[in-house]
C-alpha positions as CSV (number, residue, x, y, z in Angstrom):
1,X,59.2,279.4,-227.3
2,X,57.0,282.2,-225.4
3,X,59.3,284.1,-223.5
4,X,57.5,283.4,-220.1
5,X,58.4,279.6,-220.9
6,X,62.1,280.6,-220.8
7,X,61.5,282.5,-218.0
8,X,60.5,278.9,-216.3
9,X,62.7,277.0,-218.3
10,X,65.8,279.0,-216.6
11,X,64.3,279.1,-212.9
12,X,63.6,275.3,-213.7
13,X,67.8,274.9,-214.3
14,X,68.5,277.2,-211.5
15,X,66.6,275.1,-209.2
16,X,67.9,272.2,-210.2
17,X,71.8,273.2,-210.2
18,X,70.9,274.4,-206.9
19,X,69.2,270.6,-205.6
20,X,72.4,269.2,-207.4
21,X,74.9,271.5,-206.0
22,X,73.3,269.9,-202.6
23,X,73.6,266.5,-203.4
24,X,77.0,266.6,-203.3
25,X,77.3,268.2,-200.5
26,X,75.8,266.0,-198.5
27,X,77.6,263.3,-200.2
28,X,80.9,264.4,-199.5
29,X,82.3,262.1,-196.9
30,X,84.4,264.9,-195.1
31,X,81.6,267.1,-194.7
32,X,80.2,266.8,-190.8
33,X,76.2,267.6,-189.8
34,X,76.1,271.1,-188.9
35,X,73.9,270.4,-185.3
36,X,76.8,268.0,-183.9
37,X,79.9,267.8,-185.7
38,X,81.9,264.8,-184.9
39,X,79.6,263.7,-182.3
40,X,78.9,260.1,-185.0
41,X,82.6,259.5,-185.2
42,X,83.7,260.2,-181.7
43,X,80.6,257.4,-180.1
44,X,82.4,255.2,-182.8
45,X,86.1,255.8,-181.3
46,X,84.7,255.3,-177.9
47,X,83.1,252.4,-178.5
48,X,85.8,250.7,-180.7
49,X,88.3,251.5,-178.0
50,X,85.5,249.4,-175.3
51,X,85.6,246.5,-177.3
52,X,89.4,246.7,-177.8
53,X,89.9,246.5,-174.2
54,X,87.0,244.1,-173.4
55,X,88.4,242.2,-176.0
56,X,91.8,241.4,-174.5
57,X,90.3,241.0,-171.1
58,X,87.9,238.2,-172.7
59,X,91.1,236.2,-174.4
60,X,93.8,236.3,-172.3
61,X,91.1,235.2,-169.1
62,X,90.2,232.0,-171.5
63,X,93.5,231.7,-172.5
64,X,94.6,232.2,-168.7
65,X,91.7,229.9,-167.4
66,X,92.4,227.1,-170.0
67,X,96.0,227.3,-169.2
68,X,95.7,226.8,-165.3
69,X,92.7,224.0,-166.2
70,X,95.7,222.1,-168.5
71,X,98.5,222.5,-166.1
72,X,96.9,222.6,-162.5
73,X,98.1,225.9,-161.8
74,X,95.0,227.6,-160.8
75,X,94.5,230.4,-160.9
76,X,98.0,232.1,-161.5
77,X,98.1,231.7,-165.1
78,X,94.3,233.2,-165.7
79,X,95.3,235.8,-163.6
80,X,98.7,236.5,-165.0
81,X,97.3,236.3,-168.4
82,X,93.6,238.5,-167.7
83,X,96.5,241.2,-167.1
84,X,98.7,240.7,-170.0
85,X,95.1,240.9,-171.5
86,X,94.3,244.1,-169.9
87,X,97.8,245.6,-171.3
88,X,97.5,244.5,-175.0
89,X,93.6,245.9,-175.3
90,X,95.7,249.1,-174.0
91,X,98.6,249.1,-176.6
92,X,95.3,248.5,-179.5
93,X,94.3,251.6,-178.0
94,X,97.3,253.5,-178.6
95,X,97.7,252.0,-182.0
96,X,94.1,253.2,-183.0
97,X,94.9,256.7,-181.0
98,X,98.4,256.9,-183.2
99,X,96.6,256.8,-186.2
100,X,94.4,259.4,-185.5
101,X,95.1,263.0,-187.4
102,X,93.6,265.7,-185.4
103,X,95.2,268.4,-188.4
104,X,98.5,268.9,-187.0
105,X,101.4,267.4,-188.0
106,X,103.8,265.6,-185.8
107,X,107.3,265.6,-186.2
C-alpha cells in the first residue's frame, strides 16, 4: 500500500470510530436530548397521572350509576362512589409519584 492510501485508510477508521462512538450515544436510554431534557418523560407523567384520575372517575360513576339503577337508590350511590373514584385515581397518583427517583435517596 502507497502511503497516501494509509493516510485514507486511517482517517477512514477515525471517522468511523467516531460515527460509532455516536451511535451509542444516542442509543443509550439514559441519555436525554440536549434542546429539552426531560421535557418527553415529564408530558408522559402528566399525562399518565390524567388518565389515572379520569380513570377512577369513569368506574366508580358506572359502578355508582349501575348500583343506584339495581337498588333504587338514585343517585346516592353514583355519587358516593364517583368520589371514592376520585380518591383512588389520587392514591394511583401517589403510587406512580412514590416510585419516582429524582437522585436522592430517601430514608
Amino acid at each position: 500500500m502507497r502511503d497516501q492510501e494509509k493516510l485514507e485508510l486511517n482517517l477512514l477508521k477515525k471517522k468511523l470510530n467516531q460515527a460509532r462512538r455516536q451511535q451509542k450515544d444516542l442509543s443509550d436510554p439514559n441519555q436525554q436530548p440536549e434542546s429539552l431534557p426531560g421535557l418527553g418523560s415529564s408530558m408522559a407523567l402528566a399525562l399518565r397521572f390524567a388518565i389515572e384520575l379520569v380513570a377512577g372517575l369513569i368506574v366508580g360513576g358506572a359502578l355508582g350509576w349501575f348500583l343506584d339503577d339495581w337498588l333504587g337508590t338514585k343517585p346516592w350511590l353514583m355519587i358516593l362512589f364517583f368520589i371514592l373514584g376520585f380518591f383512588a385515581g389520587m392514591i394511583n397518583i401517589v403510587k406512580v409519584l412514590g416510585g419516582q427517583s429524582d437522585g436522592q435517596d430517601r430514608k
